[in-house]
VEXTOR-558413 format. One record per residue (C-alpha): residue in one letter; x, y, z. Coordinates in steps of 0.2 Angstrom, whole numbers. Layout:
<pts>
- A,X,Y,Z
...
</pts>
This chain:
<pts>
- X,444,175,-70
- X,443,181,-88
- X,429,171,-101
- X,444,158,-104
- X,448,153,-87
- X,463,165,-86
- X,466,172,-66
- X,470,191,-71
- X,478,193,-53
- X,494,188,-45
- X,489,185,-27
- X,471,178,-22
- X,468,180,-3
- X,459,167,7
- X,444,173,19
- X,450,159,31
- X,466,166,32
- X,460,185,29
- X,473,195,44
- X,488,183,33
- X,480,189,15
- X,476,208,20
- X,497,208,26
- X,503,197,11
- X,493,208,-2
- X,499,226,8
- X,518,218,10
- X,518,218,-10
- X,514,233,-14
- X,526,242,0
- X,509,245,13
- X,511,238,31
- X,495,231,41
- X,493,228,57
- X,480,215,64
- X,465,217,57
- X,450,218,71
- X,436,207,67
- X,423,218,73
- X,403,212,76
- X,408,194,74
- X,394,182,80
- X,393,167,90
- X,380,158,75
- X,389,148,60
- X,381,155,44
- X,382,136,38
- X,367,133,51
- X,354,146,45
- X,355,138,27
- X,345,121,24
- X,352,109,10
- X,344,114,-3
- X,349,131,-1
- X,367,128,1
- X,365,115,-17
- X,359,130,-27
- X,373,141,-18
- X,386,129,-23
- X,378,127,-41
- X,377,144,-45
- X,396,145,-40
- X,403,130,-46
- X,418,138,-56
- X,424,148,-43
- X,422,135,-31
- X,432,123,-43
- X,443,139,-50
- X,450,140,-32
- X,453,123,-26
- X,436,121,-16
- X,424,105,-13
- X,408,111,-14
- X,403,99,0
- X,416,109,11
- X,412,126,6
- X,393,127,5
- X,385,112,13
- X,377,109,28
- X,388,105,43
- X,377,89,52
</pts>
């Protein structure tokens, strides 16, 4: 995002969907990927080692991009009970 607001790429991948982004973003520029392994994934939410303040100034401090990109910032920074 440019001063204005402007998205200055094409494609914006998704860390939800990240295997689907990776191939998407490699198909369009002529690349081919495989699955991507998910190596040292842990067992722990990162949602619960933040308390609910922490996750308000996160979601503050990223506002726009939360907005920018179509997120709630209940559902991408908030405590999940």
């Amino acid at each position: 995002m440019n001063a204005s607001g402007d998205c200055l790429v094409d494609y914006v991948g998704r860390f939800e969907s990240f295997n689907q982004a990776v191939q998407l973003a490699t198909q369009r520029i002529g690349m081919q990927c495989n699955e991507i392994p998910h190596l040292n994934a842990s067992d722990i939410s990162w949602h619960s080692l933040l308390d609910q303040e922490s996750c308000e100034w996160i979601a503050d401090i990223y506002k726009e991009d939360i907005i920018a990109f179509g997120y709630k910032p209940e559902d991408a920074f908030c405590v999940k009970g």
